[in-house]
C-alpha positions in Angstrom: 49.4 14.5 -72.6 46.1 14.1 -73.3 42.7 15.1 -72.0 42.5 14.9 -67.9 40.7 15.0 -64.5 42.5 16.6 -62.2 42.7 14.1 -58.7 41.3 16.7 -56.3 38.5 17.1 -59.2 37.3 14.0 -58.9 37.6 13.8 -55.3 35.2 17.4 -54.6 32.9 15.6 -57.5 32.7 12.7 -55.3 32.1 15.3 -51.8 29.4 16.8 -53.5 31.4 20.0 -53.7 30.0 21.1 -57.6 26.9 21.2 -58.6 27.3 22.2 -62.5 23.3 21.8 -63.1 23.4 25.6 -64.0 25.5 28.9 -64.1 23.1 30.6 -61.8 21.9 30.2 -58.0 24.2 27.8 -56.4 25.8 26.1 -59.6 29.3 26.5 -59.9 30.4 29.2 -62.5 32.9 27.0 -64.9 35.3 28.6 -66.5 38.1 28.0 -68.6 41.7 29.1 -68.9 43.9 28.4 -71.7 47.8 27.0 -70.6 50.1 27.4 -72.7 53.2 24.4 -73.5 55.3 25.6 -70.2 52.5 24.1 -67.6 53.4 20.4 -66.5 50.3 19.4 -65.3 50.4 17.7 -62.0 46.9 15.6 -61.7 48.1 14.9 -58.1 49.1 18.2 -57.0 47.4 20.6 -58.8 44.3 21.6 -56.9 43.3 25.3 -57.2 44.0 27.9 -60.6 47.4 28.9 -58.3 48.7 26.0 -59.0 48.9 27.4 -62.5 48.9 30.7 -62.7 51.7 30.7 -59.3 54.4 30.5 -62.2 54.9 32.9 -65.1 54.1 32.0 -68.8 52.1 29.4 -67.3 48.7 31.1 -68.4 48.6 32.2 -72.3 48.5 36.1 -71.9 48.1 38.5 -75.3 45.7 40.9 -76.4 41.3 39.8 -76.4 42.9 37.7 -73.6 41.9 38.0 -70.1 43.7 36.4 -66.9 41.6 33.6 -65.5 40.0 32.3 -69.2 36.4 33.0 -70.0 32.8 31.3 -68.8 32.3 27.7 -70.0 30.0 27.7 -72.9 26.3 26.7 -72.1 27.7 23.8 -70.0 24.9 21.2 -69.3 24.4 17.8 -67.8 23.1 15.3 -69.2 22.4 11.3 -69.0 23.4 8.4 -71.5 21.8 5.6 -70.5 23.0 3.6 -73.4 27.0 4.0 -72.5 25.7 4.1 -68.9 27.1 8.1 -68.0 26.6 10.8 -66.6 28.0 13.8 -68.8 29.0 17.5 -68.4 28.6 19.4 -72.0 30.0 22.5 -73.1 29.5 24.2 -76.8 32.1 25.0 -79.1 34.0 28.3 -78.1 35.4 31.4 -80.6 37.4 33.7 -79.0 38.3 36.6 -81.4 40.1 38.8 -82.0 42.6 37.5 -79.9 46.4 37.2 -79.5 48.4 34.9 -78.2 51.2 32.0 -78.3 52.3 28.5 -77.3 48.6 27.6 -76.6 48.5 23.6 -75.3 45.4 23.4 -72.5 42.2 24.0 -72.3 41.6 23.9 -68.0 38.7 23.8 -66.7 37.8 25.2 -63.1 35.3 26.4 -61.0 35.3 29.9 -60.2 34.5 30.7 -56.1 35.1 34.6 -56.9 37.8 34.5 -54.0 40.3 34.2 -56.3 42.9 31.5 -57.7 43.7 29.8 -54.5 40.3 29.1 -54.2 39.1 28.1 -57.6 39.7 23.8 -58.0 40.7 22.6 -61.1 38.7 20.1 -62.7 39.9 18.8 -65.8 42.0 19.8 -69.0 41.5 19.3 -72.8 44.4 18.7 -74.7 44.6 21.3 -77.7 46.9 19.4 -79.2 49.3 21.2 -82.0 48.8 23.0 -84.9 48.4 20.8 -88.0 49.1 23.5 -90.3 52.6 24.2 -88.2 53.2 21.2 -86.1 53.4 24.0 -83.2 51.7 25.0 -80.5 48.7 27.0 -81.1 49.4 30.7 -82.0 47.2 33.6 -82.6 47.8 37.2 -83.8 44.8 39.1 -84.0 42.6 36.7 -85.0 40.1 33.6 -84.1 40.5 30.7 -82.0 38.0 28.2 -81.8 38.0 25.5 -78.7 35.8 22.9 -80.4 35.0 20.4 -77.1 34.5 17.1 -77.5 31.3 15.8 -78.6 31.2 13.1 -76.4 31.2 15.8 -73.6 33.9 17.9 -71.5 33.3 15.5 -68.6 32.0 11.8 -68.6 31.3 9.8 -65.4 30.7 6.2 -66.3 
């Protein structure tokens, strides 16, 4: 599957319910967790972090690894008024040392610090496979780098 917006995403976009101008004050704090190849993503259903994290293996888990991802690098907005957008940005992430297995998704959520039936999912980057392997992404003890697109995380057109 490849990258996504999560329905109920675009929907509390379109409420007004996120306001990613900043990680401070009243902007949402993004976040991101990393799914391994056992989530089936359900752009319909899916509307909180319980949606994944509800069933086991769901959620990579491994050591430099902490339940619920990590904070969005640097996220800004900005506006392209030659492809006519409006896009959310996020820089390049290394997570190290770190361990883990069967890495597939990137998710992206807004944290309400009430926990994962409260946090909605926005969208998901596919991470793709391993070229060296052809396998899911796999880490013992070492780096991994979440390079996000350059075109932006998030583009409203």
């Amino acid at each position: 599957m490849a990258n996504f917006v999560y329905n109920y995403g675009k929907q509390a976009l379109l409420q007004g319910s996120f306001n990613f101008g900043a990680v401070t004050g009243s902007a949402m704090v993004l976040k991101m967790l990393i799914a391994t190849n056992s989530y089936v993503p359900n752009i319909d259903t899916h509307l909180y972090r319980a949606s994944i994290t509800s069933t086991a293996g769901n959620e990579v888990s491994g050591s430099g690894y902490t339940a619920g991802g990590f904070l969005l690098s640097s996220p800004n907005i900005q506006v392209d008024n030659t492809l006519n957008q409006g896009i959310l940005y996020a820089t390049s992430m290394v997570l190290t040392p770190i361990t883990f297995t069967s890495a597939l998704y990137g998710v992206i959520y807004a944290s309400s610090g009430l926990g994962v039936a409260s946090d909605p999912l926005i969208c998901a980057l596919d991470l793709g496979t391993d070229p060296a392997s052809g396998n899911y992404w796999a880490v013992t003890a070492g780096t991994f780098n979440i390079n996000t697109p350059a075109a932006g995380v998030l583009a409203l057109t």
